[in-house]
C-alpha positions as CSV (number, residue, x, y, z in Angstrom):
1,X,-29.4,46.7,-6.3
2,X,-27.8,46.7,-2.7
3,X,-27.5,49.6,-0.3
4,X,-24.1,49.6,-0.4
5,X,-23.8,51.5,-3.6
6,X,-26.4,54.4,-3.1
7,X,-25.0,57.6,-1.5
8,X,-26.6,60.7,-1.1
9,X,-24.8,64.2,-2.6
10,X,-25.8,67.6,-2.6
11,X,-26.6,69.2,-6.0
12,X,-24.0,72.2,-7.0
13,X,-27.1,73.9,-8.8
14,X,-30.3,73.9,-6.5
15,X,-28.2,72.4,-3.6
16,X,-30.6,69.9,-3.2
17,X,-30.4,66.3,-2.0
18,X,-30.3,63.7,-4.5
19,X,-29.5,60.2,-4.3
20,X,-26.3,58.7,-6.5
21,X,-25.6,55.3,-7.2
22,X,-21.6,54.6,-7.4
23,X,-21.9,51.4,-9.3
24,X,-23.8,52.3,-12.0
25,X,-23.1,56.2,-12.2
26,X,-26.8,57.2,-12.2
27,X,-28.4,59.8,-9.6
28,X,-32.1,60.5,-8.7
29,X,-33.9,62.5,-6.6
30,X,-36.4,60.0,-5.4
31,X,-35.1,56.8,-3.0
32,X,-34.0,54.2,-4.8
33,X,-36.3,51.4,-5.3
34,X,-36.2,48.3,-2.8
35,X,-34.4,50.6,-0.1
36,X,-36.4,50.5,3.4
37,X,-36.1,54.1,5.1
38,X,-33.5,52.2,8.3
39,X,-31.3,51.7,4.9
40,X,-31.9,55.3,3.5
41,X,-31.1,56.6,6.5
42,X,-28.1,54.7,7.1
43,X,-26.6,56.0,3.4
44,X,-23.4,58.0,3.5
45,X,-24.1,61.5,3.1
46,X,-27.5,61.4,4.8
47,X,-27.7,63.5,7.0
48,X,-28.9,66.2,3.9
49,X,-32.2,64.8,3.8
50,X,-32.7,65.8,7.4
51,X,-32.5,70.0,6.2
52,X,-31.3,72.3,9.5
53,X,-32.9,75.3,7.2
54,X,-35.4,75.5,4.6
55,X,-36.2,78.1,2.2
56,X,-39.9,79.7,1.6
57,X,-42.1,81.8,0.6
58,X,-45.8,82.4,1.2
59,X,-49.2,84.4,0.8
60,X,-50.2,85.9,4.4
61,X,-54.0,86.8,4.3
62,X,-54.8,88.5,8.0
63,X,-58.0,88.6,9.3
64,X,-60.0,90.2,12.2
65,X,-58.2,87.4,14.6
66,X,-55.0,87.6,13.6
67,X,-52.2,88.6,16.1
68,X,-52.0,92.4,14.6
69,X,-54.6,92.9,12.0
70,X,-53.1,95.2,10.1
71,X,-50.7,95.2,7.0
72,X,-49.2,97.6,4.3
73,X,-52.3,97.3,2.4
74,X,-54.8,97.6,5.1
75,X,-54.3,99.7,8.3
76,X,-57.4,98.0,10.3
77,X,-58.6,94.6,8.8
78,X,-61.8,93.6,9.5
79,X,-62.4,90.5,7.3
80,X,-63.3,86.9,9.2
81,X,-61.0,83.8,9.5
82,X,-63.5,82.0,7.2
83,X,-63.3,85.1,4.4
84,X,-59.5,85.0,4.7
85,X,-59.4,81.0,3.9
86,X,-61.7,81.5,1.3
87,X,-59.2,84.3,-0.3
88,X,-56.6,82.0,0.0
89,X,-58.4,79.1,-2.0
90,X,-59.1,81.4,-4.7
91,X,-55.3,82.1,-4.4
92,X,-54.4,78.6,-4.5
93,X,-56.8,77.6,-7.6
94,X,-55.0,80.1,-9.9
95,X,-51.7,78.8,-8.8
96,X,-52.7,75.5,-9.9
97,X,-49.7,73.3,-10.2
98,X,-47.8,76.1,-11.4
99,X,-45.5,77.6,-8.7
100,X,-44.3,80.4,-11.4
101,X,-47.5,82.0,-10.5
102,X,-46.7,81.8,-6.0
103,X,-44.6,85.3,-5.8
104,X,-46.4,87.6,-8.8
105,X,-49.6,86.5,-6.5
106,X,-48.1,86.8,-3.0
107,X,-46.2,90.9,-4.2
108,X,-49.4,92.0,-5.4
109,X,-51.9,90.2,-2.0
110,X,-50.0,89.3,0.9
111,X,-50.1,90.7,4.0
112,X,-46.6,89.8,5.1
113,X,-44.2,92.6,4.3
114,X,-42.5,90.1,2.7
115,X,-44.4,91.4,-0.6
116,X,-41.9,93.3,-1.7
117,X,-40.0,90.2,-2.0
118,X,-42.6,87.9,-3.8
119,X,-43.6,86.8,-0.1
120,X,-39.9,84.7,-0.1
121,X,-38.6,84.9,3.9
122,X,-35.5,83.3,3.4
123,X,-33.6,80.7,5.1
124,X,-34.8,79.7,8.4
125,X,-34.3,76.7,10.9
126,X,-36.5,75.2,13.7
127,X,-37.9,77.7,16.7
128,X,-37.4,81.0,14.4
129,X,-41.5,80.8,13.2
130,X,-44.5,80.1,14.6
131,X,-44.6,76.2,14.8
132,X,-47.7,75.3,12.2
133,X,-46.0,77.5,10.0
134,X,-42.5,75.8,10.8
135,X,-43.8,72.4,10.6
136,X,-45.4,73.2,7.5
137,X,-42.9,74.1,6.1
138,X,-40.2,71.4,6.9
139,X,-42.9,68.7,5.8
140,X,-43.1,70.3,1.9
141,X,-40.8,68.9,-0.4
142,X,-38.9,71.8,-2.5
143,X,-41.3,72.9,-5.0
144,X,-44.1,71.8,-3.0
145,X,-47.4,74.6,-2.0
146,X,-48.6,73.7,1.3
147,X,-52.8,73.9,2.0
148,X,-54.0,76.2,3.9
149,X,-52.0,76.6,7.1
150,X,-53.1,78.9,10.1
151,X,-51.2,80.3,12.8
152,X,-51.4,83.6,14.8
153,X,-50.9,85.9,12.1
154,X,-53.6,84.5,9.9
155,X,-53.8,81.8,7.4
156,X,-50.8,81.4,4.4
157,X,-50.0,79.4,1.1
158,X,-46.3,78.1,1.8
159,X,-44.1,77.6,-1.2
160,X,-40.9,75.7,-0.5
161,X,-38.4,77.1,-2.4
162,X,-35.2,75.5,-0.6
């Protein structure tokens, strides 16, 4: 199949990049096989697999280190980097590979006031978090949990949800 007849559209539902063949009227949301990424790339319409904002949530664990280590459930936390990683493993075993389980996990344990909201933060582009978070979380594919990522306020699970 040639280039030529692959664009790529934006889903009404989950707006989501997908990629739509005109010829033969079928759509997926992988690349089309036998495409090279200079041909993807050169598709109409994409410019939406290159997001100016994702969508995320996460599961903040602070720990003595952390910028301020403090949070709603803790006024002074005392627990080591290494503890907190290990918290977030356990964290990241019972999620398994279902992401159903991210926000009931991240409302009851993280330290990001962002609890209250299943640990979702919302729409955000490049320079408005702290770049390992950021690039984290421009890497996942929607869906996707991230491993263990650190940055100044502690270590976090990343869900991308958009």
């Amino acid at each position: 199949m040639s280039a030529a007849a692959w664009e790529v559209r934006l889903s009404s539902s989950q707006k989501l990049p997908y990629f739509y063949n005109t010829e033969t009227q079928k759509s997926t949301w992988k690349p089309p096989d036998g495409l090279t990424e200079e041909q993807i790339k050169a598709l109409p319409g994409a410019s939406l697999l290159d997001p100016k904002e994702v969508r995320a949530s996460h599961i903040l664990v602070k720990h003595s280190g952390s910028r301020r280590p403090s949070s709603w459930k803790e006024h002074h936390i005392t627990r080591s980097k290494e503890e907190a990683i290990a918290i977030l493993q356990g964290y990241k075993a019972e999620i398994g590979t279902n992401a159903d389980k991210f926000g009931p996990l991240a409302r009851q344990h993280s330290d990001c006031s962002s609890h209250d909201h299943d640990g979702d933060l919302g729409w955000f582009g490049p320079g408005q978090m702290q770049k390992p978070f950021e690039d984290a979380a421009f890497s996942l594919q929607v869906g996707a949990i991230s491993g263990i990522v650190e940055s100044q306020s502690g270590v976090h699970l990343i869900l991308r949800t958009g």
